[in-house]
SENUBA-366694 format. One record per atom (N, C-alpha, C): x, y negated, z. Coordinates in steps of 0.05 Angstrom, whole numbers, plus 5000, padded with zeros to 4 digits. Example, Ala and Ser with C-alpha at 12.3 -4.5 7.8 and 13.67 -1.06 7.14 Angstrom:
526451145156524650905156526450665156525750455142527350215143525849995157
//
This chain:
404098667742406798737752408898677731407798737706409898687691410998357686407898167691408797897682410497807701410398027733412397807750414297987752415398167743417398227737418898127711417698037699418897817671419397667680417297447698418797207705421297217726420397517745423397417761425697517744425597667717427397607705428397397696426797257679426796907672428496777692427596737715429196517733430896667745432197017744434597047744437096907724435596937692437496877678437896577681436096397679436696187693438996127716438496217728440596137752443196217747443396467729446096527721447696357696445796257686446695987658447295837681446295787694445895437709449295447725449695737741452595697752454695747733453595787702456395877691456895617678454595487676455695097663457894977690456094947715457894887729460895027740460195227733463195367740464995237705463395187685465795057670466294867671464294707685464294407682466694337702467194507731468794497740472194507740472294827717474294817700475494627685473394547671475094307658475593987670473994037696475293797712477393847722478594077730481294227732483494197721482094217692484294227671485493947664483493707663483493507654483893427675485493447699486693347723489093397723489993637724492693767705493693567692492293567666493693467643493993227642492693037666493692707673495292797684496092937714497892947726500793027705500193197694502593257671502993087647501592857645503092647623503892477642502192397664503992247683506192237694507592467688509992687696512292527674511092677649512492737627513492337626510792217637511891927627513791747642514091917661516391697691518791887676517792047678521292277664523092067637520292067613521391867597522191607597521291417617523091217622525191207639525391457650528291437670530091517654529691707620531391757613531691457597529391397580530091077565531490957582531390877602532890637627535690767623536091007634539391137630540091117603539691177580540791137552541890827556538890667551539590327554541990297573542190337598544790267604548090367603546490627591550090717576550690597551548890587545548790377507550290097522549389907543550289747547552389737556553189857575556189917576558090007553557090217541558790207513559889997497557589857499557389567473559589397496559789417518561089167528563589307531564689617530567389687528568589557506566689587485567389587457568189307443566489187459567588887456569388747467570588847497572288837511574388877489574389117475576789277451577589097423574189087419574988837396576188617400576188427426577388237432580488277429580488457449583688537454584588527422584488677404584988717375585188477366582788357362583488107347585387907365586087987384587887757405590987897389591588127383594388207373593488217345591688167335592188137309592887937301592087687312592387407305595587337316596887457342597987427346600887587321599887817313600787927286601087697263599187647251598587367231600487257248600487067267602186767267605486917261606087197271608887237274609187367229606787387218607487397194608187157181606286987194606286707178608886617176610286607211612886507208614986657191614786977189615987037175615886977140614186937136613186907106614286557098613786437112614886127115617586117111618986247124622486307123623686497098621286697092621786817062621486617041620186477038618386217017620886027018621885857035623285697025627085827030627086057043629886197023629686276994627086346984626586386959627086126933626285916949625885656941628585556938630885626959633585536956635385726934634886056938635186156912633986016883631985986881631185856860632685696844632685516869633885206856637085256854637685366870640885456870641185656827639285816837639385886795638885786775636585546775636085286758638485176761639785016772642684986778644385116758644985306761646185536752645285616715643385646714642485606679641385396665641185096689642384936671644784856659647384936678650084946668651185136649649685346650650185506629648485416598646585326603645085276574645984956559647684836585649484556568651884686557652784926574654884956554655085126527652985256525652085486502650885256490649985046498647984846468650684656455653584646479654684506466656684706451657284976453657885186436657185206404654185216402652085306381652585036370652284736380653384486369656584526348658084666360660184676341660384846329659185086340659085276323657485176289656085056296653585016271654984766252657484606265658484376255660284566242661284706247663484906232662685096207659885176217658485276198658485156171657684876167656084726159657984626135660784656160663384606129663584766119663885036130664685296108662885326089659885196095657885256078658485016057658384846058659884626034662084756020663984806039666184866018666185176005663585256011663885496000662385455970659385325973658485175949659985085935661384815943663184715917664784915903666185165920667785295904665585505882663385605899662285735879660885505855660385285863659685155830661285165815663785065820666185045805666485375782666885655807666585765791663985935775661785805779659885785768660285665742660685365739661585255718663485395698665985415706667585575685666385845680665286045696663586195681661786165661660185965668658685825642659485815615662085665623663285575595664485785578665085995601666586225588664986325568662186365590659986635579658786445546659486095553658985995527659886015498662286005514664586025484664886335486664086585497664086885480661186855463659286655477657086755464656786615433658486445430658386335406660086425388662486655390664486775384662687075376660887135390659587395385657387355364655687045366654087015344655286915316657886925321659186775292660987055278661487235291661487515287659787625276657587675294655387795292653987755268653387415255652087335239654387385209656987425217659687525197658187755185657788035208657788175204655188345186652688155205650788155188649588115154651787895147652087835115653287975105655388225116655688355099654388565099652888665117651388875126649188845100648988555100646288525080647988535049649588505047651588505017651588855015651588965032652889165025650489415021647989225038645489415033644289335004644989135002643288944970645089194945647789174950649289294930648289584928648189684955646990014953644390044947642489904950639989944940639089884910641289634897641289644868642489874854644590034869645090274855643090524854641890474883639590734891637590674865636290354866633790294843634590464818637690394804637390484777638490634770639990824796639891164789637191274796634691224813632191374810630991264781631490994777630190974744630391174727633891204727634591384708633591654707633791704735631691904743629192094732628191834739625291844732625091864699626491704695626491684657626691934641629592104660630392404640628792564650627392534670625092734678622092784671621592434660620092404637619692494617622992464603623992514578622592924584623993004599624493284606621293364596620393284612617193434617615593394599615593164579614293124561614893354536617993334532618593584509618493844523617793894543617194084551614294164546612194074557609594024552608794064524610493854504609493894476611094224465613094284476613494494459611694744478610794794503609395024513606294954508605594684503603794694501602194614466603394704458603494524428600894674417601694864416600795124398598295154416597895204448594895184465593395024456594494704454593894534450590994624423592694624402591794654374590394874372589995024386587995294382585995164399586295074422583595014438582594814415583294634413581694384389580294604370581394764351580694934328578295084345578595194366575795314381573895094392574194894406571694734407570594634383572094684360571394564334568994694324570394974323568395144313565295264332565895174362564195174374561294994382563394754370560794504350559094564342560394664317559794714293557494974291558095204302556295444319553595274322554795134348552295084362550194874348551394684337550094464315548794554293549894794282548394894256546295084269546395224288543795394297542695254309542095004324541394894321539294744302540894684280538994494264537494764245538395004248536895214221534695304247534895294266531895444283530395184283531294854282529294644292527094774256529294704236528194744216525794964200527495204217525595424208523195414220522695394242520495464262517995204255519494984241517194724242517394764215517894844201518094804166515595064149517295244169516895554151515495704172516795784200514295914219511595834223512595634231509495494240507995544215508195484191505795434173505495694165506895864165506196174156504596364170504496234199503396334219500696264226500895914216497795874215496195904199497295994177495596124154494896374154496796554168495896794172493896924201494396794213493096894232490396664244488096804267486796584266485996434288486096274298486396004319487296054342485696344351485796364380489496584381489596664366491596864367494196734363493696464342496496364338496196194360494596144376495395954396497396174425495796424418498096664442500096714421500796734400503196824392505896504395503696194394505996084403506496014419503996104454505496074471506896244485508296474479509496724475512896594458512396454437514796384411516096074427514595934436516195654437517795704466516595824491518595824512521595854497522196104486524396264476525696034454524295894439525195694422526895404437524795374454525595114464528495184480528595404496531295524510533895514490532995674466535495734451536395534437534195204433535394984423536794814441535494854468538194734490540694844498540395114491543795254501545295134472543895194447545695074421546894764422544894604425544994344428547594294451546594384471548494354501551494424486551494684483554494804461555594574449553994474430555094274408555193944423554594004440554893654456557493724470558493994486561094014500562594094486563294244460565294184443566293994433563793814438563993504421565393314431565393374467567193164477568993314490570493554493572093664496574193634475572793684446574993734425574693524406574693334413574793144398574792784403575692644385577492354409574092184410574292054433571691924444572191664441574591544423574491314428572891154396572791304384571991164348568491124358566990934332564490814335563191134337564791344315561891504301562991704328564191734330564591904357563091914384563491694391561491554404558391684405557591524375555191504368554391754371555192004354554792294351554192334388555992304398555292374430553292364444551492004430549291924442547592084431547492164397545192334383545092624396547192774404547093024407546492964445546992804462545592744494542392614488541992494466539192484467536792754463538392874429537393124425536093274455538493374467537993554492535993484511536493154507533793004534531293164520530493054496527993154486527193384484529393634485528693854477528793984510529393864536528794034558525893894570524893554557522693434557520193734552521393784530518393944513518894204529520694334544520894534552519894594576520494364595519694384616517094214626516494014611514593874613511493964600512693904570510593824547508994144546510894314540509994534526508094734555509394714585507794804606504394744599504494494593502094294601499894304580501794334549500894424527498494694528500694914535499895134531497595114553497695054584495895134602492694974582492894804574489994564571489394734536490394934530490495114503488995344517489595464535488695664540485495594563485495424571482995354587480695234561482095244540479595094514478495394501480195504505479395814495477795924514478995894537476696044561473195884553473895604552471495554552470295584527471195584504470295734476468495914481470396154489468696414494466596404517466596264537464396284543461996134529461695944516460595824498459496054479
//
């Protein structure tokens, strides 16, 4: 029971698919009948309106050309009535013209034959104005000639005496400053000798004796110390001791014979005349003296004493 109750379900649903295709199939033969009939519509509609446009367009275009014609028929007819007018302006212009060429060529023959005399008239005043200014050109010349030779014969007058009279004043100026100079010479000299007479003669008397100072202590220390110290000293005392007692004694010696010496060399040419042989000479003995005696002071006796005392060092260690 149940299988044929399935199947008469089965070929119910069947039959109900089968009318619902044809019920669409029908529909859309419906529709798609319609929708020819309605472009078929739509397309007679659009050429009756294309056909009506096209022939209002054509009518338009043939008003319009109708219009243009007309226009260009009064325009041209405009043009020919300018032309003639413009033709009748052109050659009244042309008769003015020539009528004023006319007219400024009679004026420019008579202004060229004006400026003709004018310029011939010119031409004399200009001559006769030259000749008169050479003329007085010339006598100015001669004038300005003969003052200028009147001023240099003056001038050169005046100059000679200018020079006479400066020669005469300057020979008086020369040998009143001679004289000048002479009593003021005169003046200063006895002046000099009498303020300075007496300075004079005392400074000489003191560099004299300042010689003399320095020259004799001098020669009594060269004497004593090489004559009489030294040998009393090396007899008394023994090698190593007199060699510290004279390097202790000669610094002090060699000093006090250059300040003496130095003394007696600047008295020597301060206070006394430099021009005689022994004068001279004495100058060279007492500048040699001093060479030798700052020789041994600064030189000899350093060098002396140091190579004295390194012979002793090495003594004693010996």
């Amino acid at each position: 029971m149940s299988n044929a109750k399935e199947s008469a379900t089965g070929k119910g649903l069947e039959e109900g698919a089968r009318d619902g295709v044809s019920r669409v199939r029908d529909g859309a033969e419906d529709v798609a009948r319609d929708a020819g009939e309605t472009l078929s519509g739509a397309k007679d509609k659009a050429e009756d309106k294309v056909f009506d446009a096209a022939s209002e367009a054509k009518g338009a275009a043939m008003s319009a050309k109708d219009k243009v014609s007309e226009a260009a028929g009064g325009a041209k007819e405009k043009a020919a009535h300018i032309k003639d007018g413009a033709a009748g302006t052109v050659r009244s212009a042309k008769d003015k013209v020539s009528e004023a060429a006319g007219g400024a060529k009679e004026k420019a023959s008579h202004v060229k034959d004006r400026a003709a005399e004018t310029v011939t008239s010119a031409k004399g005043k200009v001559s006769e104005a030259a000749r008169n200014a050479k003329d007085k050109v010339s006598d100015i010349a001669e004038r300005a000639e003969d003052y200028a030779e009147d001023a240099a014969e003056s001038a050169a007058e005046k100059v000679a005496r200018a020079e006479e009279v400066a020669k005469a004043k300057a020979g008086e100026v020369t040998k009143n400053l001679t004289d000048i100079a002479r009593r003021a010479q005169e003046v200063a000299s006895d002046a000099a000798g009498y303020l300075l007479g007496a300075p004079m003669e005392a400074a000489r008397t003191a560099t004299a004796v300042m010689h003399l100072l320095g020259f004799a202590t001098a020669y009594g220390a060269c004497v004593w110390v090489t004559f009489v110290s030294s040998h009393v000293l090396a007899a008394s005392l023994p090698r190593q001791q007199l060699g510290v007692v004279q390097s202790k004694l000669y610094p002090v010696y060699f000093r006090a014979m250059a300040y003496c010496v130095g003394l007696a060399l600047a008295a020597h040419l301060l206070g006394r005349e430099r021009s005689s042989f022994a004068a001279r000479a004495q100058s060279f003995n007492l500048l040699s003296a001093l060479g030798l005696v700052l020789a041994n002071m600064l030189l000899l006796e350093p060098k002396a004493t140091k190579v004295m005392f390194e012979r002793m060092k090495v003594e004693k260690e010996e």
